[in-house]
C-alpha positions in Angstrom: 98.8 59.1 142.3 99.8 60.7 139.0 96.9 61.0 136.6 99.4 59.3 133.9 99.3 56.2 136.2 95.5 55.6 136.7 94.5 53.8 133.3 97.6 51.2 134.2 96.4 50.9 137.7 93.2 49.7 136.8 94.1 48.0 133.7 96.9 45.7 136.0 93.7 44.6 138.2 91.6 44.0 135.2 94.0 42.1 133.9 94.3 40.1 136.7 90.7 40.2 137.9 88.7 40.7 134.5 85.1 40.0 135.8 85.2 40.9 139.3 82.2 40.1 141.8 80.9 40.8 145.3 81.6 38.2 147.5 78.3 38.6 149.2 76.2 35.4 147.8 72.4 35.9 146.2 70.5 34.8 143.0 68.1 38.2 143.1 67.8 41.8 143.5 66.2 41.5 146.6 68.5 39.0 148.0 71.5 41.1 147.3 69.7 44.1 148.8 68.8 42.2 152.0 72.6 40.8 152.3 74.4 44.0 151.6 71.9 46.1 154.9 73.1 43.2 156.8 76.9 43.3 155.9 77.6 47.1 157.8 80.0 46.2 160.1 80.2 42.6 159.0 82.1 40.7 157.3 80.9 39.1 154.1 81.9 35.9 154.9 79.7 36.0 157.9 76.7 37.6 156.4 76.6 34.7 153.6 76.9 31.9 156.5 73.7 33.6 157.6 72.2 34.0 154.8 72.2 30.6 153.5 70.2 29.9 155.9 68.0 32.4 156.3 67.2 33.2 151.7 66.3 29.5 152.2 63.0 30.1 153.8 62.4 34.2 153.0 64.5 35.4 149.4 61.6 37.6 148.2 59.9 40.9 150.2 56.6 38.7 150.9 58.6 35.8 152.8 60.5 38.2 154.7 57.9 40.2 156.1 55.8 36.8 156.9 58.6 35.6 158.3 58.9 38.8 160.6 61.1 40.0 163.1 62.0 37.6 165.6 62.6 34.7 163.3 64.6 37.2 161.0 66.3 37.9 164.3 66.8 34.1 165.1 68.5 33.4 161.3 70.9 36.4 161.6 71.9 36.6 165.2 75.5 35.5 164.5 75.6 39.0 162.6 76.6 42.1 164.8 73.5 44.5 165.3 71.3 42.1 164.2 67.9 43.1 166.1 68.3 46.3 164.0 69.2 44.8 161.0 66.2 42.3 161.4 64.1 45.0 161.7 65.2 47.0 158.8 64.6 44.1 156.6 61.4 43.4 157.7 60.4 47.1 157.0 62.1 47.8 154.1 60.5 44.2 152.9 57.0 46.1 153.8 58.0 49.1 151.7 58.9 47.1 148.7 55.5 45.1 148.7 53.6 47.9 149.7 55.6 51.2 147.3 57.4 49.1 144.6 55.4 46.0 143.9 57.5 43.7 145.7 60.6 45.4 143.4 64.3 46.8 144.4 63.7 50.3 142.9 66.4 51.6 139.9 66.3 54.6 141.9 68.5 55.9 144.4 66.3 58.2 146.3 63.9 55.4 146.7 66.6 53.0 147.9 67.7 55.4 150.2 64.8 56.1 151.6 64.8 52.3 153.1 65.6 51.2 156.5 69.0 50.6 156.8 70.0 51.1 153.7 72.1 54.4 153.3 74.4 56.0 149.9 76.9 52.7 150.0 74.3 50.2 149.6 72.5 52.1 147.1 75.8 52.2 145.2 76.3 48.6 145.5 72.7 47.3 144.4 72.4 50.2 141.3 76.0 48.8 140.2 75.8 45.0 140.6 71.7 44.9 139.7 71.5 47.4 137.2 74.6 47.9 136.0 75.8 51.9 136.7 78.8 52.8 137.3 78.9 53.8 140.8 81.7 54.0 143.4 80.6 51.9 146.6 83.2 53.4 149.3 83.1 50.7 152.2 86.6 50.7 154.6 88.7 48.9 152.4 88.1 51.4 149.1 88.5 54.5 151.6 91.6 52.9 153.2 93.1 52.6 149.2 92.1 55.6 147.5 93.9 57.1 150.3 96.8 55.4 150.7 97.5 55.2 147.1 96.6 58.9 146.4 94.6 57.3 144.2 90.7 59.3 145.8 92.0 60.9 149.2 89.5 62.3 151.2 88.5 62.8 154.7 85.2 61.0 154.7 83.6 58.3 152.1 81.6 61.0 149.9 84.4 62.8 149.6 86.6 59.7 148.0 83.6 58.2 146.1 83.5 61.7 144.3 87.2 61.4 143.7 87.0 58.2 142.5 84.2 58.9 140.0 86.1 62.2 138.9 89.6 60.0 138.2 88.7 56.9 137.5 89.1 56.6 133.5 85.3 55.9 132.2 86.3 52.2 130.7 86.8 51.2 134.4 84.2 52.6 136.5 81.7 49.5 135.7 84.2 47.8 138.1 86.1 49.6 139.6 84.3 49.2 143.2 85.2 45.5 143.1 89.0 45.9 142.4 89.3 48.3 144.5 87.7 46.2 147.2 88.9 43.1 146.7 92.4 44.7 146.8 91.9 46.7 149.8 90.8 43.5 151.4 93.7 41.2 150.4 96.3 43.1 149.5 96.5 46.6 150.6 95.5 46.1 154.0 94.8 48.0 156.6 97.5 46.8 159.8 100.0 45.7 157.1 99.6 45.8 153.5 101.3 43.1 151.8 102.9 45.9 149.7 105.6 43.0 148.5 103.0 40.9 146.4 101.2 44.4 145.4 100.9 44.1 141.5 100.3 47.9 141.6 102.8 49.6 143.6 104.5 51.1 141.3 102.0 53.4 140.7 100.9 54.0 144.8 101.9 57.2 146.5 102.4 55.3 150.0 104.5 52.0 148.4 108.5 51.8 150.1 111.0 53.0 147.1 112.9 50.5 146.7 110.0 48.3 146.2 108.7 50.8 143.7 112.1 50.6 141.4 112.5 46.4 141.4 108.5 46.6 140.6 109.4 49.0 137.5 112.8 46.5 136.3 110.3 43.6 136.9 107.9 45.1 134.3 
């Protein structure tokens, strides 16, 4: 993607999407945190019909670890690796009571350093709970800042440094969301729905003709 198209890329999304949010459902810090471990190799969707169940009886650090692992296990079982995941909450629950004072951190080596929660999740709970402008890569923002030439790279680090390097500083707030939400509606990964694509006029990877009737249209 040509640098001269990235400020009209995003500002196309924003303009359709001004306020974007994560689809994932919570109403605290914690919550978020818990529903974001749980969503690797997940689907949103799925993790919040979990969820709804399960932040009903344990949405703060002390109820999950009461709760404990098995009846975490029994609320999130629909979810795929959910022993693990139930056991990574429980803990990182522990942690929080026991290192943070029943907090999330604002600090990424101390999200990190939680069970189950690696650089993506970090990226997700410092953006949407404290409000930096970090670059989430899940599959659908590595799938378009590839395709689109917008971030390519061979792995997500390499991408989210990319996008953070590209990405025109009025956007990055959020950028993550657009990108995601797009990636998971739009440019998608069997067939992207190039067609309907509001921004293929500035994507490397989008048919030619499209590109030309998308530039008469505008």
């Amino acid at each position: 993607m040509k640098t001269s198209s990235i400020e009209p890329f995003f500002a196309t999304l924003r303009a359709a999407n001004p306020h974007p949010v994560t689809e994932l459902e919570y109403t605290n810090a914690f919550e978020l945190l818990a529903a974001v471990l749980l969503s690797a190799q997940a689907t949103d969707m799925g993790v919040n019909k979990a969820t709804r169940r399960l932040f009903a009886v344990a949405n703060t650090p002390q109820k999950m670890l009461a709760l404990g692992v098995e009846r975490v296990s029994d609320f999130i079982k629909t979810i795929g690796l959910y022993r693990n995941k139930a056991r990574n909450l429980v803990e990182t629950s522990r942690i929080l009571i026991e290192e943070h004072g029943g907090k999330v951190p604002h600090n990424r080596e101390a999200l990190e350093a939680l069970p189950g929660v690696g650089r993506k999740t970090a990226n997700v709970v410092l953006n949407v709970v404290f409000g930096e402008p970090t670059m989430a890569v899940d599959t659908h923002i590595f799938r378009v800042g590839n395709r689109t030439g917008l971030a390519p790279g061979k792995n997500p680090l390499e991408v989210e440094l990319g996008l953070l390097k590209r990405v025109p500083a009025d956007y990055l707030q959020h950028a993550h969301h657009w990108l995601i939400l797009h990636g998971r509606y739009v440019c998608q990964a069997r067939r992207p729905l190039c067609e309907q694509c509001s921004v293929a006029r500035y994507c490397d990877s989008a048919p030619p003709g499209l590109i030309a009737k998308s530039a008469e249209a505008a």
